[in-house]
C-alpha positions in Angstrom: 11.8 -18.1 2.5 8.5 -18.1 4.4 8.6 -14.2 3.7 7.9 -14.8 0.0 5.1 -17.0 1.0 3.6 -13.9 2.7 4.0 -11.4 -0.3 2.7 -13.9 -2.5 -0.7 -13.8 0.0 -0.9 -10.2 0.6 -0.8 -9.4 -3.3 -3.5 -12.1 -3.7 -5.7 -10.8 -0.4 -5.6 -6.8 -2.0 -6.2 -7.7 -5.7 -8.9 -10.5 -5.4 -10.1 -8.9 -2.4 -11.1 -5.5 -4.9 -12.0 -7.6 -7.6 -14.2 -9.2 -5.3 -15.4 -6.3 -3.9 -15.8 -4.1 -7.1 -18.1 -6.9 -8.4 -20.1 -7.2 -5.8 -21.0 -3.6 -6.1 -21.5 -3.5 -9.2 -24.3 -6.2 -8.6 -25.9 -4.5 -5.9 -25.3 -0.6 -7.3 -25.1 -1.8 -11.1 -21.7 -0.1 -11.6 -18.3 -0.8 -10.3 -16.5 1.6 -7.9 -15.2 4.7 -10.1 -14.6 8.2 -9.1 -17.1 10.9 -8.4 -15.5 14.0 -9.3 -12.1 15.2 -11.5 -11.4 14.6 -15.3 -11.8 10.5 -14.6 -15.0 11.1 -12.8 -17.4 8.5 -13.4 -14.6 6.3 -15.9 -13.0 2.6 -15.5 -9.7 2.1 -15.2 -7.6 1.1 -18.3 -8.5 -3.0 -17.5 -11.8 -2.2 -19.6 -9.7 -1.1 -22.4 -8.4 -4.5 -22.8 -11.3 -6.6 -22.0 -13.3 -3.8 -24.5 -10.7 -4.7 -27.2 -11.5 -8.7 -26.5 -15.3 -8.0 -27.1 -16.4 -7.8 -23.9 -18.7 -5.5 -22.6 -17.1 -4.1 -19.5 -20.3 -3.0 -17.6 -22.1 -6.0 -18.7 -23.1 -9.3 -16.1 -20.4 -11.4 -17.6 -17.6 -8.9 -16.5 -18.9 -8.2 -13.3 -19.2 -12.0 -12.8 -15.6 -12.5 -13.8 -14.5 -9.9 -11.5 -16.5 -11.8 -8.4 -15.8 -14.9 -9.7 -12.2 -14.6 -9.6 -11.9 -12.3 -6.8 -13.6 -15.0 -4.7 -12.0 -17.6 -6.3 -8.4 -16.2 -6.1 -9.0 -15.3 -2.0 -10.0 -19.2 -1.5 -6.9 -20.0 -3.4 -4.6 -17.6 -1.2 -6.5 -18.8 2.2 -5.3 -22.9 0.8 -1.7 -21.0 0.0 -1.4 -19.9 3.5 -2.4 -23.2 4.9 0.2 -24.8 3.0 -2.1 -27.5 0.6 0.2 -28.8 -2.2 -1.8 -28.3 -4.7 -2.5 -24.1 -3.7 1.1 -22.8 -5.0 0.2 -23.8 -8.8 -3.9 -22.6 -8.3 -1.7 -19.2 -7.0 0.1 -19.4 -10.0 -2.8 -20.1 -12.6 -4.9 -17.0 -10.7 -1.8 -14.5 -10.9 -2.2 -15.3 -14.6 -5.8 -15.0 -15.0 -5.6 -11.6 -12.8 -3.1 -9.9 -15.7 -5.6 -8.3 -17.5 -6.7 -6.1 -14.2 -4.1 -3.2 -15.5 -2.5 -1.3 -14.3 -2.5 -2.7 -10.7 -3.5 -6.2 -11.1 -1.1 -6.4 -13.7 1.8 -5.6 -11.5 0.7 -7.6 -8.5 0.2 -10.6 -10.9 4.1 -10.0 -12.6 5.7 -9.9 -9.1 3.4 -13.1 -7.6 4.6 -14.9 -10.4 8.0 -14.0 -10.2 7.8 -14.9 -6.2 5.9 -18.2 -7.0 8.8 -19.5 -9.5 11.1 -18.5 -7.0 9.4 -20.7 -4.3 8.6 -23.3 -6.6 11.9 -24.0 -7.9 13.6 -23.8 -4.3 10.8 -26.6 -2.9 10.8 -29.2 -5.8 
């Protein structure tokens, strides 16, 4: 079963490891990462759609707080995970959950972590 454990971290490390990343940038830049060129050029992925349709501003300080926030939160959380701390499978859990609005690819990640963490909850209770 450890391999679960290790999926479980790796999904976490990528996804909050972006969010992380994509927030601090768009404090120091004041805009996220998004592409140069092509018919998206210059556009954020379909997460602001869903955090638009919430009211919230998805260039504003509170989203790019959220997005640092988390993403910084969510890689302490994984780093606990890894060192096995009993109380890190359920923060795992509660960050997977918080990450679903992140579509497309946050979305996924978060589905299959949860899906891994019920699995290795159930088998270690």
């Amino acid at each position: 079963m450890p391999w679960l454990k290790w999926i479980v971290f790796a999904l976490a490390v990528v996804v909050a490891g972006w969010l992380a990343f994509d927030g601090a940038h768009a404090f120091a830049t004041g805009d996220y990462v998004t592409p140069k060129a092509g018919t998206h050029a210059g556009q954020l992925g379909p997460w602001s759609k869903v955090v638009g349709a919430v009211g919230i501003e998805p260039r504003s300080t509170l989203m790019k707080s959220v997005h640092l926030g988390l993403g910084l939160v969510w890689l302490g959380t994984a780093l606990c995970f890894v060192l096995g701390l009993p109380w890190a499978r359920a923060a795992m859990l509660a960050c997977a959950v918080a990450g679903l609005w992140y579509l497309p690819f946050g979305t996924f990640c978060g589905i299959v972590q949860i899906v891994l963490l019920g699995l290795l909850l159930s088998r270690f209770r």
